[in-house]
C-alpha positions in Angstrom: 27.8 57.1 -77.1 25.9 54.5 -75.0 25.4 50.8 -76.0 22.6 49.4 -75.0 22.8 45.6 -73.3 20.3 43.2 -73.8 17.8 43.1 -71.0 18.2 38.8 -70.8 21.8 39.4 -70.4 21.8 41.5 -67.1 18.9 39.2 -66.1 21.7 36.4 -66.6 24.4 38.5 -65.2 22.1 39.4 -61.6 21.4 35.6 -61.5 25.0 34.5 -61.5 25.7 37.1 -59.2 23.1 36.0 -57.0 23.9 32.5 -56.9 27.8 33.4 -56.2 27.1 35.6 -53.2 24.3 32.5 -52.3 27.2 29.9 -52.6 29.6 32.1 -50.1 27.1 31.5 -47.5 27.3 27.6 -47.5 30.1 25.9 -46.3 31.5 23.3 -48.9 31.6 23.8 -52.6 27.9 23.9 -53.3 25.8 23.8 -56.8 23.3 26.9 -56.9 20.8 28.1 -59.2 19.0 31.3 -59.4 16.0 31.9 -61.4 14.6 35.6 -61.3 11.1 36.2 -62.9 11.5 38.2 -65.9 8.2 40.3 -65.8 8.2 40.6 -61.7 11.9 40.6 -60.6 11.2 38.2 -58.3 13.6 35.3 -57.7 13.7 31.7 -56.5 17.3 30.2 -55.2 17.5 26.3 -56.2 20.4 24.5 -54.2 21.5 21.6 -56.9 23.1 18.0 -56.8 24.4 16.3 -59.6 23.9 12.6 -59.8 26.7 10.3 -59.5 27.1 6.8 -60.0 27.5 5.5 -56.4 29.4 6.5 -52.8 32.7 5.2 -54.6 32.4 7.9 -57.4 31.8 10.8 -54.7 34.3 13.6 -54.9 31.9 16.2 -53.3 29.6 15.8 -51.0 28.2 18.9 -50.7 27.4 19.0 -54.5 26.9 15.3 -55.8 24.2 12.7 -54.8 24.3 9.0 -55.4 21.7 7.6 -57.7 20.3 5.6 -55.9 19.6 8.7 -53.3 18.1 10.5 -56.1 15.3 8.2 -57.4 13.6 7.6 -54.3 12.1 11.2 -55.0 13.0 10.7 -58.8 12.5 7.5 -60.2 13.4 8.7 -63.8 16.5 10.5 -62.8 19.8 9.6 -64.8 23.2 10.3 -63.8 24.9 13.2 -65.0 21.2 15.1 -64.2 20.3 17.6 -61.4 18.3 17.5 -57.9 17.2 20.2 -57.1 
């Protein structure tokens, strides 16, 4: 009696695996994201930042960037939001 799994679901399962074993390379607690095409297999790795307020609100700096940081490539970026 087999059950059949979605494909999206080991798609979403391979990409959190792949981001895990990508964050144990990285020294720091590090944001990752991993997109694999869904018609090729292939896969792009995106290291992420989230957007703090300023230095004073920084808790990690291998994961957060200041705001100010983030719009010189971003001008429209908002805190709470990702660089990638």
């Amino acid at each position: 009696n087999e059950k059949a799994v979605p494909r999206e679901k080991i798609f979403q399962a391979l990409e959190t695996a792949l981001a895990t074993a990508t964050k144990k390379k990285y020294e720091g607690e590090i944001e990752v994201r991993v997109e694999i095409d869904r018609k090729t297999g292939d896969y792009d790795t995106y290291r992420r930042w989230v957007v703090i307020a300023d230095q004073a609100a920084m808790e990690n700096p291998y994961a957060e960037i200041t705001l100010e940081a983030a719009q010189i490539d971003q001008p429209e970026i908002q805190i709470g939001e990702y660089v990638e």
